[in-house]
FIDOKOL-442929 format. One record per residue: residue in three letters; y, z, x of N, C-alpha, C, O in turn. Coordinates in pm, whole numbers, padded with zeros to 5 digits, always signed. Atoms other than C-alpha are relative to their C-alpha. Layout:
<rs>
AlaYZXYZXYZXYZX
...
</rs>
This chain:
<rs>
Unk+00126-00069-00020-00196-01025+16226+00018+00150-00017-00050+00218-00094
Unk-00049-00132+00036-00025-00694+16255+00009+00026-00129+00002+00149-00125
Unk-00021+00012+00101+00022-00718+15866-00164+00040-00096-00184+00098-00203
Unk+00142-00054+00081-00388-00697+15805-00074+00101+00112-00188+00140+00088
Unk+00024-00132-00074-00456-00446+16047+00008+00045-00015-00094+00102-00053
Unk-00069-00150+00029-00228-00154+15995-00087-00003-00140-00173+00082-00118
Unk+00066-00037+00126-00406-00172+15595-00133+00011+00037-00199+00091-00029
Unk+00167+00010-00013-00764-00230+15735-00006+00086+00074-00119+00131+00053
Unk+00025-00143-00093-00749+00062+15985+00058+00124-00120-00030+00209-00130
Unk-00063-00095+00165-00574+00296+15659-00139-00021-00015-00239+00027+00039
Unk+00178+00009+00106-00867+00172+15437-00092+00074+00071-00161+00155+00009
Unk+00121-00083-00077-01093+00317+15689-00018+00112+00011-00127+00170+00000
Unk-00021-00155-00010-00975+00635+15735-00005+00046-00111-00065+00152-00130
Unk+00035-00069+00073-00950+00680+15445-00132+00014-00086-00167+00093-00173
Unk+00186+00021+00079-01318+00577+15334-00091+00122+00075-00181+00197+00039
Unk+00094-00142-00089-01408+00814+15651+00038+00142-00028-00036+00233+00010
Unk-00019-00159+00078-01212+01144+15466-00092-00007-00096-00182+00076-00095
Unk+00061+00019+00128-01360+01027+15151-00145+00069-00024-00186+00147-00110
Unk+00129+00008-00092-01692+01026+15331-00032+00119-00030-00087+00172-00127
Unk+00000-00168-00073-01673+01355+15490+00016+00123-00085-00054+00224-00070
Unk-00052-00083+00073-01489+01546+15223-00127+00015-00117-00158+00131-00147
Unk+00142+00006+00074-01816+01467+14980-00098+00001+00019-00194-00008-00057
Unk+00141-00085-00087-02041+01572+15239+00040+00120-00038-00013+00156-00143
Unk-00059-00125-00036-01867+01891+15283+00010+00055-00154+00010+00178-00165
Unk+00021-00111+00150-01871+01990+14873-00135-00017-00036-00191+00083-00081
Unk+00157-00033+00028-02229+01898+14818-00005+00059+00112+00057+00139+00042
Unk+00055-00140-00105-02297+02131+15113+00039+00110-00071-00043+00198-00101
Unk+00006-00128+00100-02141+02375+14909-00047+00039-00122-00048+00157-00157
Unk+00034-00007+00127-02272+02301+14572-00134+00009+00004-00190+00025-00105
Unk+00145-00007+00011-02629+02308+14678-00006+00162+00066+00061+00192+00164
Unk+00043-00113-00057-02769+02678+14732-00147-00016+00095-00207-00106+00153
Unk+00067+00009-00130-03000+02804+14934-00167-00001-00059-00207+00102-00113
Unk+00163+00061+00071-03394+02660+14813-00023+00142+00010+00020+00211+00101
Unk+00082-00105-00009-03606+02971+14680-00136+00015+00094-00185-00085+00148
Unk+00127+00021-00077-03908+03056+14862-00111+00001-00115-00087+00063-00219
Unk+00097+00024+00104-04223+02976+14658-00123+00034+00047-00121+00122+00134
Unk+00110+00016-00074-04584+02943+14742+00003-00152-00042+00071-00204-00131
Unk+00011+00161+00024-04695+02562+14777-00134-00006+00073-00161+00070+00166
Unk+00056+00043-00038-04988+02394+14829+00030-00142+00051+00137-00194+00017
Unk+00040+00089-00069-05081+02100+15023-00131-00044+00076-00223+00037+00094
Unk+00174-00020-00053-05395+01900+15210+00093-00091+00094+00194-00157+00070
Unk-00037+00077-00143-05344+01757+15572-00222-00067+00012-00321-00010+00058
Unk+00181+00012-00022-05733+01591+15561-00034+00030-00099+00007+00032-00215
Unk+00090-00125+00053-06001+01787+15507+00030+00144-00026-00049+00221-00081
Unk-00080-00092-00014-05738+02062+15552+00092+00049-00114+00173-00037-00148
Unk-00055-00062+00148-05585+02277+15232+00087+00121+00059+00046+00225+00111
Unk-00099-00115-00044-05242+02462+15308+00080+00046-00064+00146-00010-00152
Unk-00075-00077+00178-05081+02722+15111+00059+00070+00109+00001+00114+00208
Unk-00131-00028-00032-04755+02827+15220+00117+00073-00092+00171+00042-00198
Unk-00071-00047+00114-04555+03055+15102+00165+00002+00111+00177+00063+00217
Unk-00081+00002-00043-04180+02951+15172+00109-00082-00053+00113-00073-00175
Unk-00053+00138+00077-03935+02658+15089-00016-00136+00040-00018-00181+00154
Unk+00079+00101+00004-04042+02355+14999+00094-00126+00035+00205-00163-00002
Unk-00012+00137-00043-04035+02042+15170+00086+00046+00134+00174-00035+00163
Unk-00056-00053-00140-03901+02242+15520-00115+00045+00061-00234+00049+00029
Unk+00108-00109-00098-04042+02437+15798+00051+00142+00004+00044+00217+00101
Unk-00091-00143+00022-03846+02751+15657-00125+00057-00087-00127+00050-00209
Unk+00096-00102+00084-04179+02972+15572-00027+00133+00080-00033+00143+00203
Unk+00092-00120-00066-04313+03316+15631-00128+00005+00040-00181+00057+00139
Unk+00172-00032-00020-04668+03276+15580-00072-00124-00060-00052-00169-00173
Unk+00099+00155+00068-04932+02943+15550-00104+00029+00049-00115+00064+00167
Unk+00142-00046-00058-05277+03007+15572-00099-00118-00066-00112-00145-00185
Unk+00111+00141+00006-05553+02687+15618-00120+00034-00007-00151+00153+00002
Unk+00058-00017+00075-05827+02637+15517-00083-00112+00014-00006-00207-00003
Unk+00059+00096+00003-06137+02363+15559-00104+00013-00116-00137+00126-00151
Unk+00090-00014+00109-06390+02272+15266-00120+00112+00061-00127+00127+00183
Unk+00097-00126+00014-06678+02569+15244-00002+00084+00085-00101+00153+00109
Unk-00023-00127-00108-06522+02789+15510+00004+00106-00096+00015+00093-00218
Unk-00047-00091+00076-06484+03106+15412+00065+00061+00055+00050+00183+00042
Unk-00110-00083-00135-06246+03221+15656+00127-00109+00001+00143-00228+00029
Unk-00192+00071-00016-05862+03132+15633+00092-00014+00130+00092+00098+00182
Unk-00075-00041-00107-05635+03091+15928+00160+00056-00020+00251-00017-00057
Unk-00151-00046+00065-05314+03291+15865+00101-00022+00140+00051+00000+00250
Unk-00076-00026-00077-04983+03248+16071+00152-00011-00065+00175-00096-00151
Unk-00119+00046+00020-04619+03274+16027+00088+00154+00043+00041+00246+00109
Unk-00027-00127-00013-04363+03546+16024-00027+00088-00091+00043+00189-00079
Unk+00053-00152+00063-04516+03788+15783-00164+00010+00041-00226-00091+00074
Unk+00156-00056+00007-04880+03946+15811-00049+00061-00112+00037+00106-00188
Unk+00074-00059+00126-05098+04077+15547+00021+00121+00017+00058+00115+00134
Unk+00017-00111-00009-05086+04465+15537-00140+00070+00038-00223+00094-00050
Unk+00121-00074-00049-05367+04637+15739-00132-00109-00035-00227-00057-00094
Unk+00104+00062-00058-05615+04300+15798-00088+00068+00034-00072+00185+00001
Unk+00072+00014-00118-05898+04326+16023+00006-00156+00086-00072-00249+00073
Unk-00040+00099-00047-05745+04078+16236-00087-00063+00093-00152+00022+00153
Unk+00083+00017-00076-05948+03850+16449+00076-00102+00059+00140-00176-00015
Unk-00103+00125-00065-05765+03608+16695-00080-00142-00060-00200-00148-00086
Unk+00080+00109+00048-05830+03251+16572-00055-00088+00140-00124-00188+00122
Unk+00002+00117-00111-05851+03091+16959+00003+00123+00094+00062+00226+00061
Unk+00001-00095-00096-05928+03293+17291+00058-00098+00072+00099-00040+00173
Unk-00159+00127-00115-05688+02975+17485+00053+00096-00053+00029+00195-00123
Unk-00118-00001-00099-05413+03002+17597+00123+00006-00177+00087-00055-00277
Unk-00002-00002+00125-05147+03100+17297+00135-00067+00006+00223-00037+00087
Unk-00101+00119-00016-04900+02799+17202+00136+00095-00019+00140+00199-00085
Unk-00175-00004+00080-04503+02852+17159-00010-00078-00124-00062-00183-00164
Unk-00024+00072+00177-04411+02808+16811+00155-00098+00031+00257-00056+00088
Unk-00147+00036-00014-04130+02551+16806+00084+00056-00090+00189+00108-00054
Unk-00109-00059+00081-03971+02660+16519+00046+00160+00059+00164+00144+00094
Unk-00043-00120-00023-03916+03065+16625+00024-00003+00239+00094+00058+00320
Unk-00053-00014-00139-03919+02993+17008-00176+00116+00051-00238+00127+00157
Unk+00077-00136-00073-04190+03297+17015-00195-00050+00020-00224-00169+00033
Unk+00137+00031+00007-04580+03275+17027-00054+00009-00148-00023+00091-00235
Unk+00030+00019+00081-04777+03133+16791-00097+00104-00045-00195+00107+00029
Unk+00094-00096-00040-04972+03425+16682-00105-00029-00166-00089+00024-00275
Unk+00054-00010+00139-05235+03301+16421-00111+00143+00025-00122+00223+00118
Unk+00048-00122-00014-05478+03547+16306-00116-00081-00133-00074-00148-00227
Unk+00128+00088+00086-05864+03409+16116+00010+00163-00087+00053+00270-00045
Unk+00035-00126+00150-05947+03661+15749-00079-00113-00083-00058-00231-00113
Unk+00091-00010+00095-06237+03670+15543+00048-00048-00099+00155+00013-00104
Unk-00048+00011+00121-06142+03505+15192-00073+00150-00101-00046+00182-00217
Unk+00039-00139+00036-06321+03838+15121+00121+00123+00045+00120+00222-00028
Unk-00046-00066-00077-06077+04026+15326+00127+00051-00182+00184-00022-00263
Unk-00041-00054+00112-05916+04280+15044+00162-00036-00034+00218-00020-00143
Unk-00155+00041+00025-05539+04147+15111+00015-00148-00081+00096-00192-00162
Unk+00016+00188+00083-05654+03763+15006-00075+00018-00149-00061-00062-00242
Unk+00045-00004+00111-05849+03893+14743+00045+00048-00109+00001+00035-00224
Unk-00130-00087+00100-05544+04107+14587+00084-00108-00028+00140-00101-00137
Unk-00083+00105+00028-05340+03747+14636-00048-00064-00145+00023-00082-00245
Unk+00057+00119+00073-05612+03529+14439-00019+00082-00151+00012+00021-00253
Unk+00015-00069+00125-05689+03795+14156+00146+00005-00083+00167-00041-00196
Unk-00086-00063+00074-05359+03934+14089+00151-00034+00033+00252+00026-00003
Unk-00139+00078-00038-05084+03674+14260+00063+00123+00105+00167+00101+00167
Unk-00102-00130-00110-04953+03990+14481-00052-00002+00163-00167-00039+00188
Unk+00083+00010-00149-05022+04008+14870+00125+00124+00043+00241+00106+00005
Unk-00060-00064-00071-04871+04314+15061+00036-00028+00124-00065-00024+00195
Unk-00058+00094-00165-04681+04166+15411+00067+00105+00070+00125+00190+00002
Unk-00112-00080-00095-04499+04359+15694+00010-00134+00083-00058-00235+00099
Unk-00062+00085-00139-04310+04189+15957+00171+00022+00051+00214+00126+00000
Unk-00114-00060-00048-03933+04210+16133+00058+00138-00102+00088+00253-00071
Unk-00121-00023+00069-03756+04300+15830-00108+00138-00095-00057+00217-00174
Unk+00071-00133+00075-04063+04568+15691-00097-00046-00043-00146-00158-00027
Unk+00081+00062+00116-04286+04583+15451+00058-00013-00148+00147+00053-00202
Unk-00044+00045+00134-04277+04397+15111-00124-00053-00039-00238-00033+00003
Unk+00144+00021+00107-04488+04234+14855+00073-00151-00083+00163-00167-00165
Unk-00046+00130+00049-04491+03837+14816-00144-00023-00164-00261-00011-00200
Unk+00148+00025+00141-04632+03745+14474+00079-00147-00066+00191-00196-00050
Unk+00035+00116+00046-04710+03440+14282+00084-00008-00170+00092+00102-00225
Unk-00012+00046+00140-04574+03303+13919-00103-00100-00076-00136-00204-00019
Unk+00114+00053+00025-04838+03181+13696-00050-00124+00004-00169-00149-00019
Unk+00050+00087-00038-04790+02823+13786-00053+00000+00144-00143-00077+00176
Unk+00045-00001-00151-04822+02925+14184-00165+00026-00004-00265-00017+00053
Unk+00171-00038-00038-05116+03101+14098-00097-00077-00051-00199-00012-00029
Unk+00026+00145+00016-05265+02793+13985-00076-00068+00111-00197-00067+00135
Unk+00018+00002-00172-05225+02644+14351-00090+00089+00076-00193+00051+00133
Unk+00083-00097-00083-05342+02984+14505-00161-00013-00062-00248-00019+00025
Unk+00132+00040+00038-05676+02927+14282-00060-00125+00055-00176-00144+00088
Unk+00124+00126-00094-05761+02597+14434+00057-00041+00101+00060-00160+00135
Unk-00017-00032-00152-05631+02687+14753-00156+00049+00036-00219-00007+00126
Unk+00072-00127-00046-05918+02978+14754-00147-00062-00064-00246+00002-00031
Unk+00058+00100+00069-06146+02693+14529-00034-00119+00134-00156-00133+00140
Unk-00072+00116-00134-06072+02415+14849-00105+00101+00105-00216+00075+00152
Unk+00109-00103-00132-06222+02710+15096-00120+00057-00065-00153+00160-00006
Unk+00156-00023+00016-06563+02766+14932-00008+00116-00045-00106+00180-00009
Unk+00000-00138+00069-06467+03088+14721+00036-00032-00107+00136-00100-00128
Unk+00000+00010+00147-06503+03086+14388-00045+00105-00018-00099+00172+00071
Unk+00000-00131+00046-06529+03373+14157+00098+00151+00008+00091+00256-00055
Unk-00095-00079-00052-06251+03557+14319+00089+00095-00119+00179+00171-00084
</rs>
């Protein structure tokens, strides 16, 4: 019995380096996903996200119901100089992902920062790390058109 043991405990170990060791180089051979913009619909609900796709690794997603004309923005960046309006006078949730408060914030699809996105793919943002300027490639802006199409603005 000792004779198919000692090989069947081997074999194992070594199927479990094998394993492990080809986890451990695709972890290295894959980089780190770009951030994009992306759409999506939850419902009646149209969400454009600008971050990487198919995670919860974003800066900024702003929703959206058919013929609203008002967006709900939250994440870690902000638009540059809004007129911000709280979206909820409750009580304000913890975000699980950051640990911190969820701090959404409702804008006009008129509001001149969404209307610089949908025209011209560019949006001006501050947040930890400063200000910067997330913009679109001409398939995103695509998406961002019937994102802003989805919320009852057309002509933009």
């Amino acid at each position: 019995m000792l004779k198919f043991a000692i090989p069947a405990v081997a074999a194992l170990g070594l199927i479990a380096f094998a394993a492990q060791s080809q986890a451990t180089n695709s972890d290295a051979q894959t980089g780190v996903a770009p951030m994009a913009w992306h759409l999506s619909h939850e419902g009646e609900m149209a969400k454009l996200a600008y971050g990487v796709a198919n995670s919860d690794q974003l800066a900024l997603m702003m929703t959206c119901e058919p013929g609203q004309a008002q967006a709900v923005l939250y994440g870690d960046v902000k638009p540059v100089g809004p007129r911000i309006q709280k979206a909820s006078m409750n009580a304000v949730a913890i975000d699980p992902l950051s640990g911190g408060l969820a701090d959404e914030i409702r804008l006009s699809v008129e509001d001149p920062s969404l209307k610089q996105l949908a025209q011209r793919g560019r949006m001006a943002v501050e947040g930890d790390a400063g200000a910067f300027e997330l913009t679109a490639t001409r398939d995103e802006r695509k998406l961002i058109d019937q994102f802003f199409a989805h919320c009852g603005h057309r002509g933009v």
